[in-house]
Structure formats: C-alpha cells, structure tokens
Kinemage of the C-alpha trace (Angstrom):
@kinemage 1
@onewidth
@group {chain A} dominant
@subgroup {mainchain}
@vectorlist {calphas} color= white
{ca unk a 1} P -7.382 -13.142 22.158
{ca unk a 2} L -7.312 -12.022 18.495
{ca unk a 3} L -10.698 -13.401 17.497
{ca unk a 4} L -12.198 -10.877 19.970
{ca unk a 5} L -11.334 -8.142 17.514
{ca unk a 6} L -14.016 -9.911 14.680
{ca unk a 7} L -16.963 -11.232 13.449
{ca unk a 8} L -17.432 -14.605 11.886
{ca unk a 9} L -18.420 -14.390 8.011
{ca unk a 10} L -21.566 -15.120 7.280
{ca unk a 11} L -22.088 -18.980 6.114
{ca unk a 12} L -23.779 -17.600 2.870
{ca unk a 13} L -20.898 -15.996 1.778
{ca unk a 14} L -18.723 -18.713 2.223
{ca unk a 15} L -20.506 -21.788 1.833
{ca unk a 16} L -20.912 -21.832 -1.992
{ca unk a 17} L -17.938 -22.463 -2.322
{ca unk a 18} L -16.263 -24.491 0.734
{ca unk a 19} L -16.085 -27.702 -1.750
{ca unk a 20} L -14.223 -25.957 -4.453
{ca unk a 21} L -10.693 -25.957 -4.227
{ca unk a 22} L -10.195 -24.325 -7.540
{ca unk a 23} L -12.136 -20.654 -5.989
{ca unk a 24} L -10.057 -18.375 -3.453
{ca unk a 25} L -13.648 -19.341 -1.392
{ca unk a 26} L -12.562 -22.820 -1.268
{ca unk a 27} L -8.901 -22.668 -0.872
{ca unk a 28} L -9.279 -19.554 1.816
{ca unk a 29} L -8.982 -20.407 5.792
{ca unk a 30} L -12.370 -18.500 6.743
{ca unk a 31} L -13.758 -17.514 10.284
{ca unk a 32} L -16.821 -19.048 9.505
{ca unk a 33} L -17.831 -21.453 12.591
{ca unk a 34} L -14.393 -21.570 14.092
{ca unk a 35} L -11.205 -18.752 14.192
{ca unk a 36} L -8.833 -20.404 11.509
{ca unk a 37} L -5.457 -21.220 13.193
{ca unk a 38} L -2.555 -18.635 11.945
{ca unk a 39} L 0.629 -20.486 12.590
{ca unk a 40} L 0.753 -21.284 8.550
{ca unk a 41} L -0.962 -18.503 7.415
{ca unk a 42} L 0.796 -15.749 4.888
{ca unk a 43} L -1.696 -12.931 4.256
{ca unk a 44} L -4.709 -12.223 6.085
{ca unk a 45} L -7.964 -10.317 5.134
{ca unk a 46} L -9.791 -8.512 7.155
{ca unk a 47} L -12.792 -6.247 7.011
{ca unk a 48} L -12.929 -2.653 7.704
{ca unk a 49} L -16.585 -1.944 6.928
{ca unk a 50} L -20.415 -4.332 5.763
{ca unk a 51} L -19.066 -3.376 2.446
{ca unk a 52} L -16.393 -6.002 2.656
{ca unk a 53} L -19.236 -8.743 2.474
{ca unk a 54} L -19.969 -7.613 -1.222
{ca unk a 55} L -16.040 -7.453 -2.108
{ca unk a 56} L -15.926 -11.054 -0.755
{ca unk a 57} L -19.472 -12.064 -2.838
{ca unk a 58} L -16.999 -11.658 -5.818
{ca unk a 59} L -13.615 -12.223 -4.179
{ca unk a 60} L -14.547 -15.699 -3.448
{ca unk a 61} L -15.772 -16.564 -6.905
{ca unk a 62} L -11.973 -15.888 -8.359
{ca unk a 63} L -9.342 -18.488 -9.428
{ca unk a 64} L -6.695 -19.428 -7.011
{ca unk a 65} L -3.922 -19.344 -8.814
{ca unk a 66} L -1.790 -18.548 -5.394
{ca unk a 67} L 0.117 -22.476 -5.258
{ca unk a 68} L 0.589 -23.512 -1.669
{ca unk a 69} L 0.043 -19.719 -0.039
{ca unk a 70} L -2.519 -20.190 3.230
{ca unk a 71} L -4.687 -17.477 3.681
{ca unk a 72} L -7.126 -16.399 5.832
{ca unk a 73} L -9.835 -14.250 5.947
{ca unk a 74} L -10.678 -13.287 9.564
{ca unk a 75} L -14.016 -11.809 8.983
{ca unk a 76} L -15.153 -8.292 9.464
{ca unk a 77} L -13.496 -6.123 12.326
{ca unk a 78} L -16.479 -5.836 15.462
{ca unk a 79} L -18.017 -2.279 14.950
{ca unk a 80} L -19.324 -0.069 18.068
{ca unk a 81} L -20.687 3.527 18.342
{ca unk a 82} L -17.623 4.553 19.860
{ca unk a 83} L -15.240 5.732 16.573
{ca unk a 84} L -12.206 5.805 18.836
{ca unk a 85} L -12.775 2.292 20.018
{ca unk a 86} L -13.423 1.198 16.466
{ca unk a 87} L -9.908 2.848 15.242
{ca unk a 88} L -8.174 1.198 18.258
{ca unk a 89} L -9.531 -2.515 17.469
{ca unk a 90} L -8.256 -1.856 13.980
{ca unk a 91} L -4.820 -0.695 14.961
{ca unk a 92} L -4.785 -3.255 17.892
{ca unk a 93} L -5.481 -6.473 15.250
{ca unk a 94} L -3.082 -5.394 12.547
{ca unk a 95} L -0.388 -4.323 15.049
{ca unk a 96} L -0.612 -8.141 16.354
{ca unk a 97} L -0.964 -10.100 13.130
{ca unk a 98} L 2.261 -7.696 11.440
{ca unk a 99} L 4.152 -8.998 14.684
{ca unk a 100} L 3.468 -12.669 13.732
{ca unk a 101} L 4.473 -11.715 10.509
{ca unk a 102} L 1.253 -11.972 8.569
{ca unk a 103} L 0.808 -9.669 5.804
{ca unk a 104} L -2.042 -7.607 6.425
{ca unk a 105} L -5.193 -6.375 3.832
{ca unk a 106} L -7.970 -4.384 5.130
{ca unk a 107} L -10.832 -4.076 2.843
{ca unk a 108} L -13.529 -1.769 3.549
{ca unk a 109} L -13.503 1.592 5.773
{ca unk a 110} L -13.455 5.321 6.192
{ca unk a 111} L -10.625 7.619 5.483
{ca unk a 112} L -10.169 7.811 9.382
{ca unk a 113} L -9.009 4.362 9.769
{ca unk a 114} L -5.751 5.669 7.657
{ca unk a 115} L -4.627 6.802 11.271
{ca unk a 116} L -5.465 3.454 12.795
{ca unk a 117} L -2.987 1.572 9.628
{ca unk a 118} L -0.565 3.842 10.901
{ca unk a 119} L -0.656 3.215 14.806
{ca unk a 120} L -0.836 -0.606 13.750
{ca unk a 121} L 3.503 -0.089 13.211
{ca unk a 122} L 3.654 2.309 16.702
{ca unk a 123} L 5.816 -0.885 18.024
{ca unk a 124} L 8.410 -1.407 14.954
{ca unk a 125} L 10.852 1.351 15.870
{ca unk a 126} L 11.921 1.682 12.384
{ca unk a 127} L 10.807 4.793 10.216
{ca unk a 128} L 7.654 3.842 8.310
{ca unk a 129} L 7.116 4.868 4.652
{ca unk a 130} L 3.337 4.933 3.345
{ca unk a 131} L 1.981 5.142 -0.085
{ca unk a 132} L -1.524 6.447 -0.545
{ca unk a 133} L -3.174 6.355 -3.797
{ca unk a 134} L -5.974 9.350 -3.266
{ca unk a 135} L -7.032 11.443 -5.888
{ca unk a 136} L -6.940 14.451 -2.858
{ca unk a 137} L -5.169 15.122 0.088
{ca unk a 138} L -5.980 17.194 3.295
{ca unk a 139} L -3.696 18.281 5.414
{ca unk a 140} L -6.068 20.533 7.547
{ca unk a 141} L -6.236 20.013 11.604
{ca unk a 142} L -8.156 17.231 13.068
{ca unk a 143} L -7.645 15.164 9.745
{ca unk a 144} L -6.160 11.627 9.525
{ca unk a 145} L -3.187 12.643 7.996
{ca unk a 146} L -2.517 15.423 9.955
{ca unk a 147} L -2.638 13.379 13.301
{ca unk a 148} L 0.371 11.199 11.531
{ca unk a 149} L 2.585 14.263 10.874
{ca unk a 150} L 1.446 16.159 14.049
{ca unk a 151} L 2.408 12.379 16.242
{ca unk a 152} L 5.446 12.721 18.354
{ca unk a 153} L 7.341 10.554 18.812
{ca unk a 154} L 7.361 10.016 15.589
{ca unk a 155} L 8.577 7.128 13.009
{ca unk a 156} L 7.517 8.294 9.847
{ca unk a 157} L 10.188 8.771 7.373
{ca unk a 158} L 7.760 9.733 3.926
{ca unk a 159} L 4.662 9.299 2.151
{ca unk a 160} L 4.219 9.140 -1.303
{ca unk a 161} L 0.529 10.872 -2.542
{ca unk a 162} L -0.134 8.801 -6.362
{ca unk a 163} L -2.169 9.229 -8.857
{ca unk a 164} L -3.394 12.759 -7.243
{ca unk a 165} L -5.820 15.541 -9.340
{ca unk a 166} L -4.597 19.365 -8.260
{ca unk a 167} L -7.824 20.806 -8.425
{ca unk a 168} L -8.354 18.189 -5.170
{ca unk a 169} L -5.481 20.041 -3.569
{ca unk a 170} L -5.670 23.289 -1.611
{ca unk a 171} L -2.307 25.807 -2.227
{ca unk a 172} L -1.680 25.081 1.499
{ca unk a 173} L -1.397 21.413 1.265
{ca unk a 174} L 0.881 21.837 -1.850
{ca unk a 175} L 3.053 24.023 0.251
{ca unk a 176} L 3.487 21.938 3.042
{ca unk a 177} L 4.108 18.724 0.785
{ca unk a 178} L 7.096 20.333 -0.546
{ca unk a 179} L 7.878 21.755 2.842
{ca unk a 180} L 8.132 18.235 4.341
{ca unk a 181} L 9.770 16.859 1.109
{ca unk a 182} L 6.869 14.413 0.288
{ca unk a 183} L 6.608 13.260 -3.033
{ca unk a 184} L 3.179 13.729 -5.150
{ca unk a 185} L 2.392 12.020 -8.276
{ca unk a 186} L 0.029 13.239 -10.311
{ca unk a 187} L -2.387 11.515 -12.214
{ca unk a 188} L -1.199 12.585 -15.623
{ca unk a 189} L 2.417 11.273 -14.848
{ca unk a 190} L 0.798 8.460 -13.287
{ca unk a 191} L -0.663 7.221 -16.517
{ca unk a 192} L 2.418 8.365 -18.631
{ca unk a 193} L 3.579 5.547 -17.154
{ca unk a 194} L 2.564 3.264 -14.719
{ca unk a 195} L 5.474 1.046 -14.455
{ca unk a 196} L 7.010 4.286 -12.464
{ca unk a 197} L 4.745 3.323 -9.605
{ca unk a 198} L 6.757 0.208 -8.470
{ca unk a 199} L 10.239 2.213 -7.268
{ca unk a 200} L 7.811 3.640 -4.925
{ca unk a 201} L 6.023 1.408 -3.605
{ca unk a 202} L 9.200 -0.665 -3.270
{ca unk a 203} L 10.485 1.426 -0.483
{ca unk a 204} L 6.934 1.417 1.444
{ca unk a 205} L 5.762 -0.291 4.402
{ca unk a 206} L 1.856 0.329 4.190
{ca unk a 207} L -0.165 0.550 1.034
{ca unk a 208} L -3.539 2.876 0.823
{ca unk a 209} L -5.542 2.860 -2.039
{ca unk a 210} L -8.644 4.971 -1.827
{ca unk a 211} L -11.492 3.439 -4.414
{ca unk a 212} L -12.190 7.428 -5.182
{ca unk a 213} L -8.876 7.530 -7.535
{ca unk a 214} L -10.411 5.528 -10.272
{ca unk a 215} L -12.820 7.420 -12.580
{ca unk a 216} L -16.356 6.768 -12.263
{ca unk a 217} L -16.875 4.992 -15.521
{ca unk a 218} L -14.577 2.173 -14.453
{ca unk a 219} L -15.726 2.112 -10.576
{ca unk a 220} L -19.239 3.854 -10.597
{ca unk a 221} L -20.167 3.299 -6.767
{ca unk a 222} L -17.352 6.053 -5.801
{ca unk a 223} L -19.025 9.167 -3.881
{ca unk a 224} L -16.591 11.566 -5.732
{ca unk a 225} L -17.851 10.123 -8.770
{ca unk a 226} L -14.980 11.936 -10.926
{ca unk a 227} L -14.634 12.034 -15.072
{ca unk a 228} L -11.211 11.794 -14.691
{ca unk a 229} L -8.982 9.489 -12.923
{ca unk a 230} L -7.371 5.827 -13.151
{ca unk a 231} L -8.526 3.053 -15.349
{ca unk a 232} L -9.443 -0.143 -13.646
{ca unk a 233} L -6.509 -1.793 -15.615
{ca unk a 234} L -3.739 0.679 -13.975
{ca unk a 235} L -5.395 0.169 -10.976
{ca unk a 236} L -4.995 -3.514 -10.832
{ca unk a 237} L -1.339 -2.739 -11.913
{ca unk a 238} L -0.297 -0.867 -9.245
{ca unk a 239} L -1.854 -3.111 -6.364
{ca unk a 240} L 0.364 -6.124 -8.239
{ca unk a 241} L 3.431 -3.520 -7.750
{ca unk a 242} L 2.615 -3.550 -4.225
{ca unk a 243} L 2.271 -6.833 -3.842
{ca unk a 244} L 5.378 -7.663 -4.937
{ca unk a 245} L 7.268 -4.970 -2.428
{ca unk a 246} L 9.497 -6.563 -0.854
{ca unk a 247} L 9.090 -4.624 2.919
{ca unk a 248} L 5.607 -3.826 2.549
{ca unk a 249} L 3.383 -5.486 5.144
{ca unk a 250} L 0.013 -4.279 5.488
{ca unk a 251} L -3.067 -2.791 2.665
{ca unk a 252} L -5.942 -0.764 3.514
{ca unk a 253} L -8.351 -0.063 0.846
{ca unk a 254} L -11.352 2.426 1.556
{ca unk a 255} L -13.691 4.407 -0.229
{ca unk a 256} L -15.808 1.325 -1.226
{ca unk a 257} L -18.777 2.523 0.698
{ca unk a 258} L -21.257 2.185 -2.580
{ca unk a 259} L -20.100 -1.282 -4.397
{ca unk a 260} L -23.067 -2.933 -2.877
{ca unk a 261} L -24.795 -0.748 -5.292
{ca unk a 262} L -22.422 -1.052 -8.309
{ca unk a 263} L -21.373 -4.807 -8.989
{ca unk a 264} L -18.691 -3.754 -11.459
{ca unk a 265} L -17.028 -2.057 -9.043
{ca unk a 266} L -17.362 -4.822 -6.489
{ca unk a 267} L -15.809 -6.724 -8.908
{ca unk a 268} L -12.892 -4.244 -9.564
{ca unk a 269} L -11.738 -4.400 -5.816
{ca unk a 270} L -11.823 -8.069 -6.075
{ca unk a 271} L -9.470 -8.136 -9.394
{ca unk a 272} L -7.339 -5.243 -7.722
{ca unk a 273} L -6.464 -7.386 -4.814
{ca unk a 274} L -6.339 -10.534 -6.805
{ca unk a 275} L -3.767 -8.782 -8.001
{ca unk a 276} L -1.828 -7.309 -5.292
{ca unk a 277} L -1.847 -11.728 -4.214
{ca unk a 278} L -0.543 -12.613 -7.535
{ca unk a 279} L 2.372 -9.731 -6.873
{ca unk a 280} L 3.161 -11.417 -3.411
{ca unk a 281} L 3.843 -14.815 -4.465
{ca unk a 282} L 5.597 -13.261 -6.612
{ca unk a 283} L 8.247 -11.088 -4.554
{ca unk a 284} L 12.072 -10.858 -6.120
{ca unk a 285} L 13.232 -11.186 -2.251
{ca unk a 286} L 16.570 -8.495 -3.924
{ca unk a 287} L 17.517 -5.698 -1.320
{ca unk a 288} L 20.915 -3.851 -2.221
{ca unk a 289} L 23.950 -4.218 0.468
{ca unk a 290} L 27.392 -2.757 -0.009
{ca unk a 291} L 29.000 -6.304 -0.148
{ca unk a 292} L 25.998 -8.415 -2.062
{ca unk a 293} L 27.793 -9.827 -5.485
{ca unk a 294} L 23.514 -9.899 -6.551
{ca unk a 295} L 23.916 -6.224 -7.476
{ca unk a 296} L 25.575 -4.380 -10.578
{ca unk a 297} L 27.011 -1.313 -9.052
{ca unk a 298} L 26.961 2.002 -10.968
{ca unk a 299} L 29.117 4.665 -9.219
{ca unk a 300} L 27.977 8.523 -11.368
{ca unk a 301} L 29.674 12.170 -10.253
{ca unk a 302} L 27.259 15.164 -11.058
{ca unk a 303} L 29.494 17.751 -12.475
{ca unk a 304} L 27.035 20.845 -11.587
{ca unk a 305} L 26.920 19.884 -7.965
{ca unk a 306} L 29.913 17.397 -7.262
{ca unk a 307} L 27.445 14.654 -5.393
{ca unk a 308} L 28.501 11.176 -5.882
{ca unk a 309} L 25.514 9.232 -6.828
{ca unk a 310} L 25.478 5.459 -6.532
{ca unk a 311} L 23.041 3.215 -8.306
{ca unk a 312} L 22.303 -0.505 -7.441
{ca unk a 313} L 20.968 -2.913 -10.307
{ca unk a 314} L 19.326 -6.492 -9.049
{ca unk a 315} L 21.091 -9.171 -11.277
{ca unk a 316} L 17.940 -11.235 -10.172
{ca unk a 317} L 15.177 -9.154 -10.886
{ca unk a 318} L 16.534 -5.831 -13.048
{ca unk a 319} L 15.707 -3.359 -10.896
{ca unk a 320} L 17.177 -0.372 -9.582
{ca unk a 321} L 18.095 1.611 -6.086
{ca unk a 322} L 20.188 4.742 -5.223
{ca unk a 323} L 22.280 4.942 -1.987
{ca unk a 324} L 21.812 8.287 -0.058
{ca unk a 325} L 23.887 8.949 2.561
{ca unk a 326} L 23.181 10.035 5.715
{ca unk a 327} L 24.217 13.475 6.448
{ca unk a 328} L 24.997 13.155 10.325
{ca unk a 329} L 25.649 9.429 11.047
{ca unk a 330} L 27.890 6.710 9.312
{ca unk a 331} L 24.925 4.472 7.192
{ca unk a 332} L 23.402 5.314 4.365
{ca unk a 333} L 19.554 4.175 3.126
{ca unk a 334} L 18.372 2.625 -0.263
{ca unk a 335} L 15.468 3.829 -1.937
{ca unk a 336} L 13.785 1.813 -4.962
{ca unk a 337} L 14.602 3.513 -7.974
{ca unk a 338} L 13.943 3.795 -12.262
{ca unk a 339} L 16.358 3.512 -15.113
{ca unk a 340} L 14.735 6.799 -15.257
{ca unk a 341} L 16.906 7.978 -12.962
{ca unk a 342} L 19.419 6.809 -14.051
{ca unk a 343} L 19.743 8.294 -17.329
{ca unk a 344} L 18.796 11.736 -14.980
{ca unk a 345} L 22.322 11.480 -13.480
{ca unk a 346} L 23.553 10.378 -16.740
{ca unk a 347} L 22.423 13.819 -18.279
{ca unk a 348} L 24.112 15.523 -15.336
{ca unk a 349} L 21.233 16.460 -13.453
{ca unk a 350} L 19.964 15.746 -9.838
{ca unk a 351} L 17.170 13.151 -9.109
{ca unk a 352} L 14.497 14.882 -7.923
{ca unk a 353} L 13.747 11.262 -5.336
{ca unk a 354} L 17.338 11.562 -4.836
{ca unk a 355} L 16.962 14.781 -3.485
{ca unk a 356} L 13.778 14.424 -1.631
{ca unk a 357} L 14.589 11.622 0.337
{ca unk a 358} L 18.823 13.023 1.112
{ca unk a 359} L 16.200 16.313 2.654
{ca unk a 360} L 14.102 13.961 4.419
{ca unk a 361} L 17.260 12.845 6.839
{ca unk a 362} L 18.570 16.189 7.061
C-alpha cells in the first residue's frame, strides 16, 4: 500500500488551519489522521527530509488561489538508517503516484535522492529529459549523476544544468558535458534573461532545483552560502516555467537542509512552489504535430550548411519548437524553443539547441 511509504503530518502543522478554506492548509488533502484518497487528486507533495515540516509551517499559511485543483500532501517519506532503502522508498512512491498520473513535488532531501527522481520513470520506456538548477555539477564516480549516465539500459535522452557558476565546475566535467551534448546555462545568461528558461524546461520530464543556486542574501540557510547566484524573484520565475511544462511530471527540491534556521528562506521555498502551482493550473496544453492547424509553420534553409530547419509557433499560447529529424529512423522530435532562435536561423546560423539535441540521436 502507498501509505506505507510515509508518515502522517504532524496535527500542529496542519491544524491551524483545517477551518480555513482561503489557506493552501485548509484547502490541501493532508495525511494527518487518515491517508487522503487520490482518485481526484492532481499534484501531490511529499517530503524528502524533517526540513519539509518548516517549508509546510509557511506553505500552509499561503493563499489558494489554485480554483478547483485537489491536492494532497502525503506527509514526509519514512526514513531508516539504511540510505539505499531510503532512495528505494523514494523512487518506489513517485514511480507509483506518476503511474496514476499525479504530478509529483518532493520537498526536502540530499543530492543523492536525484538518483532515486530518476529511477521513479525506470517503467515509462520513453527517453527522459531532466532539468537541474545547481549552481555545480559533479560528474565524478560514485556520484548521483554519474550513476544516471553510467545506468544501462538506459532512457535518458538530456539534461539541462541552469543557472550554473564555472568556478563550481571541474575542466573534466566541462569536457564531458560537451562530450555528451548536454546543455549548461550559466548563471550570467541565466539572468540576461530569464524568460529563456521556459523552452527548456518545456521539453523536460523532471524538474531539480537545488536551494544552493540562489545567493545567500536572498536564501541565507544554504550551506554553500555563495555572494553570487539567483535572486529569489528569478527563482520563483523559473519554478512557474516549470509548472506550466506541459510533459513535466515530477519536482524535487533539495538543499534546504538549514531553513529551519533561516525563516526567509523557508519562506522562499514556499513562494517558489506556490509558484510552480500557479504555472500548473496554468498549462497551454499546445504540443506541435505535422498536421495540427494550432501551429504557424516556419520552414528556414541555412545557406552555410544546407539543413532545413523547421519552426513551430502555438497560435494558442505564442510559443515556439524546432523539428529535428532523426538521423536513422523515419520520426522526427520537437524540442521547446525561443524566438531567439529563430532570428539565429534567420541570420543564417545554426542553433546551438538545434544542434545539441540533432547530436544527442546520432
């Protein structure tokens, strides 16, 4: 059974505000005295970590401004000595609520429960995209991330590193990223602009978003406790972009290990996945196909390289997607694009996601 996998809330938490249908606490289905029944429910919340009681402290204190979405929060995931037992329940509990079609968010957690997110999609079959928001990324043996390139078989199509700091970043990581054709972001292009972070999290199936990748004067619990990095503001903005994804299913957010020491940036993590809510009830529901009459079609021939590149605009929503072929095999794949990009082919050059992602199927 499902509720094996969890411990009830604590009635403190939740009892404030069980009469007040105008909090998330009131309007939330809670595993407070009894597991909350899932047939209706949209997006569940689980807990990765003790430091999900103090995101919920503040959580539960928000507006709902969410209409008729049912929610539940399941309570925290049960915790043993065993780390490989603890990674399994996590994988085990997403894997089952993604097959009932509940969209997953994990709050709380170490860095090597990002292996666990993965193994919760083991069963899809599909390739999996990820987007991590991290302001470093190892690559070395033994770590998360190298047990999801190093997994055969294998569905994992890309990952997308965002808002990353090089000086984070060994020269042998960088290498191998551009080996495998991942894309990084870096944190100065991030805040160039922000609104480039929603073409990629369009095309991804699990959101991470490591609490470490906003600076430490707008979330001052973080162990790296860096000058530099996101403001809480672009922060929020990019959990709304994933929100609204259209195929993405599942959250984990991690690196929260201090905001029981740090109210504001309890508080953050609250407004950041307020946020990523608002951005779900808010999905555009728009996927390019070859015959949809939803989609302006833009057909442009690079004269340097004599590739054909084929750009999809949502009549609904605005928004943009280039076709890439497959190399071997009769399809071809759609991958969320910018105007940007656009006006790249435009000035006769080559995409540089384009490119990426045409590598990736090689």
């Amino acid at each position: 059974m499902l509720d094996a996998y969890f411990t009830p809330i604590d009635e403190s938490i939740w009892a404030p505000y069980k009469e007040s249908k105008e909090t998330i606490g009131g309007k939330l289905l809670v595993n407070g005295k009894s597991f909350p029944k899932l047939k209706k429910v949209k997006i569940a919340l689980l807990g990765g970590g003790p430091e999900a009681n103090v995101f919920r402290k503040s959580y539960y204190s928000l507006s709902w401004r969410f209409g008729d979405l049912v929610m539940a929060d399941l309570g925290n995931l049960v915790s043993s000595a065993d780390e490989k037992q603890n990674q399994f329940a996590m994988s085990e509990a997403m894997g089952e609520l993604i097959e009932m079609g509940i969209h997953v968010l994990v709050i709380g957690g170490g860095d090597g429960q990002i292996y666990s997110h993965y193994k919760a999609y083991r069963q899809q079959g599909s390739p999996v995209e990820i987007v991590q928001v991290t302001p470093g990324i190892d690559l070395e043996e033994g770590t998360p991330l190298r047990q999801i390139l190093v997994e055969k078989p294998s569905n994992l199509f890309n990952i997308d590193f965002v808002a990353t700091q090089s000086y984070y970043i060994s020269e042998g990581t960088s290498a191998l990223l551009e080996k495998m054709y991942f894309e990084n972001h870096r944190l100065g292009e991030v805040r160039d602009g922000v609104e480039e972070t929603e073409p990629i999290l369009r095309s991804a199936h699990l959101f991470q978003f490591d609490l470490n990748a906003v600076r430490k004067s707008d979330a001052g619990s973080t162990k790296l406790a860096s000058p530099n990095g996101l403001y809480a503001e672009e922060a929020a903005r990019i959990c709304r972009y994933a929100g609204v994804s259209n195929q993405l299913s599942s959250g984990y957010f991690y690196g929260l290990e201090g905001i029981d020491s740090d109210l504001a940036s309890a508080t953050l993590v609250a407004q950041m996945i307020w946020y990523y809510v608002e951005g779900f009830i808010s999905r555009y529901h728009d996927h390019p196909t070859h015959d949809s009459g939803d989609f302006l079609i833009y057909r442009n021939r690079l004269n340097s390289t004599g590739h054909e590149i084929v750009f999809y605009k949502s009549r609904k929503s605005n928004r943009w997607w280039m076709e890439i072929p497959h190399p071997y095999e009769d399809r071809t794949y759609f991958i969320g694009c910018s105007y940007r990009d656009y006006e790249t082919v435009c000035a006769d050059d080559m995409p540089d996601r384009w490119w990426r992602a045409y590598q990736r199927l090689m």
